[in-house]
C-alpha positions as CSV (number, residue, x, y, z in Angstrom):
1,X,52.4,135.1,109.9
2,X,52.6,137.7,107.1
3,X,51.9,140.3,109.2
4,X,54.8,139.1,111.8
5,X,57.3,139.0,109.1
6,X,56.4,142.3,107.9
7,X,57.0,144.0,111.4
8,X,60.4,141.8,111.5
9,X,61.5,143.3,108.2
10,X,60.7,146.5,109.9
11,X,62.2,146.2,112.7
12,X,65.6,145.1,110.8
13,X,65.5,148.4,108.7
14,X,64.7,150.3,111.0
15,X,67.9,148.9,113.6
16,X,69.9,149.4,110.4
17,X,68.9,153.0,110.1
18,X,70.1,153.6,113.3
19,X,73.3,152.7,113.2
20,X,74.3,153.9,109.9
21,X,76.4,156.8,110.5
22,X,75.5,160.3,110.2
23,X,77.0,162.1,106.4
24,X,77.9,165.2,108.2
25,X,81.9,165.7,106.9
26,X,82.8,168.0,103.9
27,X,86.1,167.5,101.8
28,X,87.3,169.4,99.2
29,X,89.4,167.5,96.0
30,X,92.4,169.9,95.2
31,X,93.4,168.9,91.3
32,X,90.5,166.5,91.0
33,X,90.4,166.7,87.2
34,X,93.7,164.4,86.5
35,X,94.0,160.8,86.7
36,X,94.7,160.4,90.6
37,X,92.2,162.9,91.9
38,X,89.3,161.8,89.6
39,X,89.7,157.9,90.9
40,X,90.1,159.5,94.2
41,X,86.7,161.3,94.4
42,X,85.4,158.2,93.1
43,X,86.4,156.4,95.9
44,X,85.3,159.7,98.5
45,X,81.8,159.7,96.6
46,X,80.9,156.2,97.8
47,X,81.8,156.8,101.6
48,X,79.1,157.2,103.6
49,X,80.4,159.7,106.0
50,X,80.4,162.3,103.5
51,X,77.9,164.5,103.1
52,X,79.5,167.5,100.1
53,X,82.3,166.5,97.9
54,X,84.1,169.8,96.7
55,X,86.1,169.1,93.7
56,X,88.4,172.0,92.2
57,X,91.2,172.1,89.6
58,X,92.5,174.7,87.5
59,X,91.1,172.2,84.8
60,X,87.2,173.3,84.0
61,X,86.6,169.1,83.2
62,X,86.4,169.0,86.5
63,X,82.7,170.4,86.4
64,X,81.5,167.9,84.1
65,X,83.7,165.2,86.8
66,X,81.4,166.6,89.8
67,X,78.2,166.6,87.2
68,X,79.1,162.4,86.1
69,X,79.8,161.4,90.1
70,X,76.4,163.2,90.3
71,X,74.5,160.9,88.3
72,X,75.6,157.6,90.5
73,X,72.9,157.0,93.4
74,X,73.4,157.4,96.9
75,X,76.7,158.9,98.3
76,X,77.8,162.5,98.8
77,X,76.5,165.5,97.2
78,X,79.3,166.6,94.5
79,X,80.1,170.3,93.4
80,X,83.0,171.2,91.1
81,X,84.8,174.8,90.8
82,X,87.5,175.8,88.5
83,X,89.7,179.1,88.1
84,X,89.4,181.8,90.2
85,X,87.0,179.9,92.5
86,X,89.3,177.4,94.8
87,X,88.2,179.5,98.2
88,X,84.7,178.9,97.8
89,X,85.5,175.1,96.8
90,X,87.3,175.4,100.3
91,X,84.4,176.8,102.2
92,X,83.5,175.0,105.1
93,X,85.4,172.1,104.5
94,X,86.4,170.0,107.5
95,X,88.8,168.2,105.1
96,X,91.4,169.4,102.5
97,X,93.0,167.1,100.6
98,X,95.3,168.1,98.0
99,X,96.1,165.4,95.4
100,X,97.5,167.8,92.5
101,X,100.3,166.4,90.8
102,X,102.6,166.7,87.7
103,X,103.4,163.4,86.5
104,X,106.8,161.8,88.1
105,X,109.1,161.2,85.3
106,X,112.4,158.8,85.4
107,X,115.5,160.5,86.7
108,X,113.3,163.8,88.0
109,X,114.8,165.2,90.6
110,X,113.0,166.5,93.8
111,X,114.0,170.1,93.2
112,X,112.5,169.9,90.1
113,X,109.2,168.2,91.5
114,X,108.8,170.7,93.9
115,X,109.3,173.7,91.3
116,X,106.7,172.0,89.5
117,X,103.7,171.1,92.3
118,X,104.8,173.8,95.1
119,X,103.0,176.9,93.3
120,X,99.6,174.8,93.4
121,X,100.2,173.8,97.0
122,X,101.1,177.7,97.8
123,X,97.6,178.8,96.1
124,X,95.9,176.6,98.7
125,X,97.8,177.7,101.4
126,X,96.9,181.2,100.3
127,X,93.3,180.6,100.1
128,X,93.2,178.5,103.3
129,X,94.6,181.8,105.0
130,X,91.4,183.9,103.4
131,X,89.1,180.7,103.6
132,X,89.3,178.2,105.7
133,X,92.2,177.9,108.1
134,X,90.8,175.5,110.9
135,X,90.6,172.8,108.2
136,X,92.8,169.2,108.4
137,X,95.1,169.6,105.6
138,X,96.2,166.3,103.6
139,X,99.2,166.3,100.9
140,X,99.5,164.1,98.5
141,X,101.8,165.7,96.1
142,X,105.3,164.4,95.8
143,X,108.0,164.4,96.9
144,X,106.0,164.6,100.3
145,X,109.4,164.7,102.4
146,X,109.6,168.3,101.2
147,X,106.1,169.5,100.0
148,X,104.9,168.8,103.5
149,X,107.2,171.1,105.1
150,X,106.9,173.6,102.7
151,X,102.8,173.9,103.2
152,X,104.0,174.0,106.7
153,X,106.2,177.1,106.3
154,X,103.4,179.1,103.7
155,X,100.5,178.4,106.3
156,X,103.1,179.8,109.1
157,X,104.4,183.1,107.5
158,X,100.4,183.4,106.7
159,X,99.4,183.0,110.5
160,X,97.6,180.1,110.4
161,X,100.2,176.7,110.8
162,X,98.7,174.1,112.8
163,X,101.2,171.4,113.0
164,X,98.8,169.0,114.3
165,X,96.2,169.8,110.9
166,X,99.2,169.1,108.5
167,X,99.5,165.1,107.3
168,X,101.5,163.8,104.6
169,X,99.8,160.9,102.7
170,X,102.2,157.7,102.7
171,X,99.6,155.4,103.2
172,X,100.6,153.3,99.9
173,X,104.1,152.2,101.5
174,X,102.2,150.6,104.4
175,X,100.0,149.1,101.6
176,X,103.1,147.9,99.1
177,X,104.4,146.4,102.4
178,X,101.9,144.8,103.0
179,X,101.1,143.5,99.5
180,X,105.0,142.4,99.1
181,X,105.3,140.8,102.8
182,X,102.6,138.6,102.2
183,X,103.5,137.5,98.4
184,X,107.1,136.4,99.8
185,X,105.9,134.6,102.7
186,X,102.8,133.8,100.9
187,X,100.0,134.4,103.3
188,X,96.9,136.9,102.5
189,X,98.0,140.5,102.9
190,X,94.2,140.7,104.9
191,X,95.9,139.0,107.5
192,X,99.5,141.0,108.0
193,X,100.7,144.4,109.0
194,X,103.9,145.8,108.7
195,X,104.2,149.0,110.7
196,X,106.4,151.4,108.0
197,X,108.4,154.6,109.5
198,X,110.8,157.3,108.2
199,X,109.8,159.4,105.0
200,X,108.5,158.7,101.9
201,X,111.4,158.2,98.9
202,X,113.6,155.5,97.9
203,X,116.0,156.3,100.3
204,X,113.5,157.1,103.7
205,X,111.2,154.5,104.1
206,X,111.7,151.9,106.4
207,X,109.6,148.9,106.7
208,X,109.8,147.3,110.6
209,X,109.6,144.0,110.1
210,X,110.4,143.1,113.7
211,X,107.4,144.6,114.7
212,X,105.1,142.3,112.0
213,X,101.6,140.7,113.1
214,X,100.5,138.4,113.2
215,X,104.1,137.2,115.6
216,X,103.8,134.0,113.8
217,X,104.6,135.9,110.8
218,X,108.4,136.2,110.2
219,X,111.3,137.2,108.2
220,X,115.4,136.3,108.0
221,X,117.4,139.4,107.6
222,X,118.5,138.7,104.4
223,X,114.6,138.8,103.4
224,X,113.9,141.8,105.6
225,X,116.7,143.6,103.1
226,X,115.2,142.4,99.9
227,X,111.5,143.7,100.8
228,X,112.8,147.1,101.8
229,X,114.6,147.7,99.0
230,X,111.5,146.2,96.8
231,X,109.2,148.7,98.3
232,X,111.7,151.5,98.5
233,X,111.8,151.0,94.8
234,X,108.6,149.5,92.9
235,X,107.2,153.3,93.0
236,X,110.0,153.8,90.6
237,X,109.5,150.8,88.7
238,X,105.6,151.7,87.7
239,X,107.0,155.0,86.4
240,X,109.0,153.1,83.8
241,X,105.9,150.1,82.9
242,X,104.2,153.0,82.0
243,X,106.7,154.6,80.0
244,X,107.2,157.6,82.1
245,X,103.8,159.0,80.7
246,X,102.5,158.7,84.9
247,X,103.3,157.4,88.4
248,X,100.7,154.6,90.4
249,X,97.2,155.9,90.5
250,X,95.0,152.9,91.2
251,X,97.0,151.8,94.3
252,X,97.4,155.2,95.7
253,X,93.8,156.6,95.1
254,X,93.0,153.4,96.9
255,X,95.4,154.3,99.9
256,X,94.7,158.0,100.0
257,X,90.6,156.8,100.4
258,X,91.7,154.8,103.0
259,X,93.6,157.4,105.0
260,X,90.8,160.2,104.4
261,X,88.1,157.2,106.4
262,X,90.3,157.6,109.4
263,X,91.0,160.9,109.1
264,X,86.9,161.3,108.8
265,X,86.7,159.1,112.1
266,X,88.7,161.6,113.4
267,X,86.6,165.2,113.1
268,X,84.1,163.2,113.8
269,X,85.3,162.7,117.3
270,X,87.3,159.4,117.5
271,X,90.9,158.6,118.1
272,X,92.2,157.0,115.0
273,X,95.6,155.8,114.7
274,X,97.1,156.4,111.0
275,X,100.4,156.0,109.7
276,X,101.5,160.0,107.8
277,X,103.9,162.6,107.3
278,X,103.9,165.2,109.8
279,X,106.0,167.7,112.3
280,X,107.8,165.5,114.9
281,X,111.0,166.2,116.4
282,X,111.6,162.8,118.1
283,X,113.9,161.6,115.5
284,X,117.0,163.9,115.0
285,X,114.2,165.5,112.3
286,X,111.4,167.8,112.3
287,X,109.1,165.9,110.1
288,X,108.9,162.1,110.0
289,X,106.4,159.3,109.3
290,X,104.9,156.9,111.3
291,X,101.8,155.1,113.3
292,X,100.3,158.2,115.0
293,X,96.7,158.7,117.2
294,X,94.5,161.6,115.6
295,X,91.7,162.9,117.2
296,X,89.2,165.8,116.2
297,X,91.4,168.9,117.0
298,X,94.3,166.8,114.9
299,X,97.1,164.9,116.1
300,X,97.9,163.4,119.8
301,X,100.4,161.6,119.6
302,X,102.9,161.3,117.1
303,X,104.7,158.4,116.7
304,X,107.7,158.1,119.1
305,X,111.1,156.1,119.6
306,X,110.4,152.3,119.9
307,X,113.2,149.4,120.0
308,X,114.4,148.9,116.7
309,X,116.9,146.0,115.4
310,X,119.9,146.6,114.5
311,X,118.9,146.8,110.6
312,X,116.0,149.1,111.1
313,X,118.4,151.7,113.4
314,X,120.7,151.6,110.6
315,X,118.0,152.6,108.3
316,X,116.7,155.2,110.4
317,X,120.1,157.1,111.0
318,X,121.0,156.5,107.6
319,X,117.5,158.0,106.3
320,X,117.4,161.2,109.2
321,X,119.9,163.4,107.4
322,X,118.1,162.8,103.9
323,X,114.9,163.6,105.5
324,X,116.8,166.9,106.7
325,X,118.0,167.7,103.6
326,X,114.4,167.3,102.0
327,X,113.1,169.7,104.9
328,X,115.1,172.3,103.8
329,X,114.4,172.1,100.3
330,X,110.8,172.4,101.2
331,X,111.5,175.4,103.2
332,X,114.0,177.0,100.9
333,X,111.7,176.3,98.1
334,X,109.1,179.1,99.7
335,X,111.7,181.8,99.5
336,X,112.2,180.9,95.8
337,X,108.6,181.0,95.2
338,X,107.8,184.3,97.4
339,X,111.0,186.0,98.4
340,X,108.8,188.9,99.9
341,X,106.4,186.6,102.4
């Protein structure tokens, strides 16, 4: 009987083995030393698809960063580079994720945001070119309206623009959506999705609530109104709780890990769908966000016109010229930065 139970412990491992996917992906952290990209590594060291976690930063705490994940069992292999050493933290990555960030403070504008994170995004871009330029590229730096364009325009005067490699992270408004939907109708947020479109500022995003699952699941106008404008605006609202000193971390380390899985599913040869940031000209715009199907060689299908109420097609043609304008400051911003490119 010992024996037989023994063999049937086995055989359980050994059926577990076997299906436990194969750590074959490497990403590379871009500004992993501050407060986001340290959580965020934290939450990329545990996932088991990952087998070398790059972490850079102009910051040289970020070595000791890679040496403390090192010391947890299990997970991915962790390295960290500083300085002068961002293309070899960049070599052979399958996955860049760029999460450096100076901190939103009330009333910033987004030209001043982008002066302040574009010239670490253009470093990337630069060493991508020398590096790596067959690599996914994910931005999390705000405002992501115009930083994703402006990656876009570096990696295309460099030789190297993929448009379907280049994803804006606005994962954490399908999240907030979700969290907030399910508070006012009070329901667990497990249970609801809220499909969210457009861009990703107070003025751009547009939750759909006629599209909500469960069907069951409902708002009234007047409610639909109230939660965009709550979700448009809480990122705002977390800047000032904390005094201006920093912008959400915990919430949107937690949605960036959750957009890297699927884009991990991805290269790994699956069709995914995700909800980003990226080049799509199918709404009076060439960047907008919304559910789209990624596959290994990067995006198939972007997402596309669908009915729309008459609330959520007010939002959209109200939010399309904004989304211009923050294109352009993206763009423009690369011939403040390197006139001579």
């Amino acid at each position: 009987m010992l024996k037989l139970y023994t063999r049937l412990l086995q055989t359980k491992a050994q059926a577990k083995i076997k299906c436990m996917p194969v750590r074959n992906v490497q990403v590379s952290v871009i500004g992993a030393a501050g407060e986001l990209g340290s959580n965020v590594s934290l939450l990329l060291k545990q996932n088991h698809k990952i087998k070398r976690l790059q972490l850079y930063d102009d910051d040289e705490k970020v070595i000791g960063a890679a040496i403390e994940l090192n010391h947890l069992p299990g997970g991915a292999i962790v390295s960290g580079f500083a300085g002068d050493d961002l293309n070899e933290a960049i070599r052979s990555s399958q996955l860049i994720l760029m999460v450096h960030r100076i901190p939103r403070k009330p009333g910033k504008k987004r030209e001043a945001m982008i002066a302040a994170n574009a010239p670490s995004l253009h470093k990337l871009c630069r060493a991508m070119a020398d590096e790596n330029p067959d690599a996914f590229l994910a931005i999390a730096s705000n405002p992501i309206n115009s930083m994703v364009p402006f990656a876009s325009s570096i990696l295309y005067k460099y030789g190297i623009y993929n448009p379907f490699k280049v994803f804006g992270i606005t994962q954490i408004d399908i999240n907030r959506t979700r969290a907030c939907t399910a508070k006012a109708l009070k329901v667990s947020s497990n249970n609801l999705f809220v499909p969210v479109i457009g861009g990703h500022s107070d003025e751009t995003i547009i939750p759909l609530f006629s599209y909500m699952t469960p069907v069951e699941y409902t708002v009234d106008p007047c409610q639909a109104d109230s939660l965009t404008h709550l979700v448009r605006k809480i990122g705002t609202e977390i800047v000032f709780r904390k005094q201006g000193t920093e912008a959400a971390v915990a919430a949107v380390a937690w949605s960036i890990n959750e957009f890297c899985d699927s884009l991990i599913d991805a290269i790994n040869g699956n069709e995914v769908d995700a909800t980003c940031y990226i080049a799509n000209p199918y709404f009076g715009t060439r960047f907008f966000a919304g559910h789209s199907t990624i596959g290994p060689y990067g995006v198939i299908r972007p997402f596309r016109k669908i009915p729309l109420n008459d609330y959520e097609t007010f939002l959209v043609n109200r939010s399309v010229p904004i989304i211009n304008s923050d294109v352009s400051l993206g763009e423009d911003h690369v011939k403040i930065l390197i006139p001579k490119l």
